[in-house]
N, C-alpha and C positions, 0 to 999 in steps of 0.2 A: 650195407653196400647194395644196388641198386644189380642184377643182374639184367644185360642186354642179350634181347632172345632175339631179334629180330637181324641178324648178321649173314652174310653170305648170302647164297642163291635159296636158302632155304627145299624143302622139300621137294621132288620131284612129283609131280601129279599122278604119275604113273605109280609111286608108293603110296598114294591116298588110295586109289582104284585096286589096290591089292591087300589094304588095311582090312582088316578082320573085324575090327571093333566097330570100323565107322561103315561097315556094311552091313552091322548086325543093328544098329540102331533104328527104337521101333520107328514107324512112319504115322503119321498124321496127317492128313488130306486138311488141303487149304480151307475149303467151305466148311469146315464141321470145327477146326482152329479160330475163324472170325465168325462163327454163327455167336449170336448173342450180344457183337459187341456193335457199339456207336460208331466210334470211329477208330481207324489205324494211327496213332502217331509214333514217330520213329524220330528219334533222339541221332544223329548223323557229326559227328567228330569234326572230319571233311568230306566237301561234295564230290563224292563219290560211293565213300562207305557204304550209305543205305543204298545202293543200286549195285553194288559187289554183293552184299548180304541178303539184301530183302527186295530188291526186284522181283522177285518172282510172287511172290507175298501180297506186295506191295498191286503189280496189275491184276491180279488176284479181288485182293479189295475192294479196287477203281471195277471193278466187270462185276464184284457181289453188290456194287450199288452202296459201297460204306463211302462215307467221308474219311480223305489223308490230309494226316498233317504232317511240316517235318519242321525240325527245327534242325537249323542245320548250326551247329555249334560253332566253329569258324568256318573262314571263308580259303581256309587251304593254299594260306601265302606264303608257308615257310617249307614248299618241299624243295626247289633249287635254290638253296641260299649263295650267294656268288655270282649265278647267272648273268651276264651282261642282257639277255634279251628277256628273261620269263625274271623279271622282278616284283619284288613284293608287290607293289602298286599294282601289275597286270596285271598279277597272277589275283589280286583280289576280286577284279573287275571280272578277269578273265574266267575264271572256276564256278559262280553261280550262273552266268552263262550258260556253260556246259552241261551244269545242275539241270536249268529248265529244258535245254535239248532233249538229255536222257528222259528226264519226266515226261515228257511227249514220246517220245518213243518208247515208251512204257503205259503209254495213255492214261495216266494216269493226273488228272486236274488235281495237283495238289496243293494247299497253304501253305505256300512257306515262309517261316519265321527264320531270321538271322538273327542269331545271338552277336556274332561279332569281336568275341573273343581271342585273343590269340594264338596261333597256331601255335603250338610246340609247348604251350603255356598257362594249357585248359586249367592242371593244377592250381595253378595259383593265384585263380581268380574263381573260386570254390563256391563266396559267396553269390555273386553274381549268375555263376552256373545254376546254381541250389534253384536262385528266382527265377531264372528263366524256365527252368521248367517245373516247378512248382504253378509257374503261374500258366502254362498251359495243360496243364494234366485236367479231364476233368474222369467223372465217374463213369465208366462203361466202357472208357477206354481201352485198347490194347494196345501197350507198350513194347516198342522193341528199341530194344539200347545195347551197344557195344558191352559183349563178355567182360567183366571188372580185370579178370587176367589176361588179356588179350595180346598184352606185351610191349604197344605203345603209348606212352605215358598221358597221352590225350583220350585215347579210346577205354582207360582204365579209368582215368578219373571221372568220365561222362558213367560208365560202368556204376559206378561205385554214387555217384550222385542219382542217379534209378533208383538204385535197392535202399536209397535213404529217405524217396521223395515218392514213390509210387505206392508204397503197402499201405498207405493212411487214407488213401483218398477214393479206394473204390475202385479204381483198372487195375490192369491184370498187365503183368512185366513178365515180358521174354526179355531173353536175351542173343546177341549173336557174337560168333566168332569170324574176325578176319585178317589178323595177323595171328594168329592162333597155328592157323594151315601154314605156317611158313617153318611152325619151332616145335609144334608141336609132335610126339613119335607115334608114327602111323602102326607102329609095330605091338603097343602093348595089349596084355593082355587081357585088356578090359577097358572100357572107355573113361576116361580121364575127369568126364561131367557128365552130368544128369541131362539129356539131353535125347532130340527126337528128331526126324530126317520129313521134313514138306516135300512131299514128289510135285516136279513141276510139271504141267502141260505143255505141249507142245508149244500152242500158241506164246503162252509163258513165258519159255526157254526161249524162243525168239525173239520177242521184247525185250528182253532183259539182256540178249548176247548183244543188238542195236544200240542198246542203250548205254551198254558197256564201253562202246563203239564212240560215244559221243564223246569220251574226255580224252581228245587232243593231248591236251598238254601232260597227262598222267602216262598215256600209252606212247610219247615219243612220236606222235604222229602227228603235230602243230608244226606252225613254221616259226620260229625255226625248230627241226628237232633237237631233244636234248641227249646227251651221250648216255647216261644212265636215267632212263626214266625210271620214272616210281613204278606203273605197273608195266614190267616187259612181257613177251607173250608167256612165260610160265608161270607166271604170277596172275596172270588174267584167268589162266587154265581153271586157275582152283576157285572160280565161281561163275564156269561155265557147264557146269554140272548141271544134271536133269534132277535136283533135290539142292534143298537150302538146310542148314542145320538150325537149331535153338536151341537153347538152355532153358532147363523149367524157373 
């Protein structure tokens, strides 16, 4: 049986900010994390993911002068299923849109690959998954791919297609958490993964709040609004933080 962690309002950002474990975790400064490597590519569920996670990382990168890639694994049509106004068909059109706004406001000139995939149904299109980013990884690279535990069935299975498709080929795989901060207990007494905290810079942290800023239709601030958007402001909260986490 399949446990659902992703329910309710999930955590308060105010019990992250008083978490013990995720204030003890060591830090790692952006330029000394992408020294060595070619390029950034980032593995993205839907368009938004890497700019909730790795915006900061990410303009990081685009300012050390590395090449981004992203692949963005679906096009993020299935989060108002019902909707009369934000239907699959818009919302396909509608969501990379949004993609390259944030990436500008992140300044970051990136490659983007669509895989094209189904939302809600990354699973079970495995193989396909496997190829698509098989066939962009090359050696030098620095991977960052949604936490395998993450808790949504699309960002587990991109997860989990990383740690099968990156160790063979020469880059080096991070990972990230972002449904994680919604189930995760800020309370224990020891941190839950093997993991290290990117302090952001200023500059940074403001790109990436902008850029945050750019998806409309996630944050309830498109026209028409939607009554429950996917990210509402306390959900936005937990990756507006002056640090990004990673998994080793």
């Amino acid at each position: 049986m399949t446990v659902r962690r992703i329910v309710g309002a999930g955590n308060d950002e105010a019990d992250w900010r008083d978490s013990h474990w995720l204030s003890q975790l060591a830090e790692r400064q952006a330029d000394a994390l992408l020294s060595g490597h070619r390029r950034l590519l980032v593995l993205s569920p839907h368009p938004d993911d890497e700019t909730l996670a790795c915006g900061g990382l990410m303009h990081a990168a685009a300012r050390a002068g590395l090449e981004v890639a992203l692949l963005a694994i679906t096009d993020g049509e299935a989060c108002y299923p019902g909707d009369r106004a934000w239907t699959r068909a818009r919302l396909r059109s509608h969501r990379p849109r949004e993609l390259a706004q944030a990436l500008s406001a992140l300044d970051v000139d990136a490659r983007v690959y669509r895989a094209g995939l189904p939302d809600g149904g990354v699973a079970s299109a495995l193989d396909l998954l496997l190829g698509a980013v098989n066939g962009l990884i090359r050696p030098g690279d620095l991977v960052l791919a949604p936490w395998e535990r993450d808790g949504h069935p699309d960002h587990d299975a991109v997860g989990h297609a990383a740690l099968r498709a990156v160790p063979a080929t020469g880059a080096r795989l991070l990972r990230y958490p972002v449904w994680a901060w919604h189930w995760l207990d800020p309370d224990l007494d020891h941190a839950p993964f093997n993991a290290f905290r990117v302090p952001l810079a200023q500059d940074a942290l403001a790109a990436k709040r902008a850029a945050i800023a750019c998806f409309a239709s996630q944050l309830g601030t498109g026209v028409p609004p939607v009554a429950e958007p996917i990210l509402p402001p306390h959900v936005v909260a937990r990756f507006e933080r002056p640090f990004e986490v990673y998994l080793r």
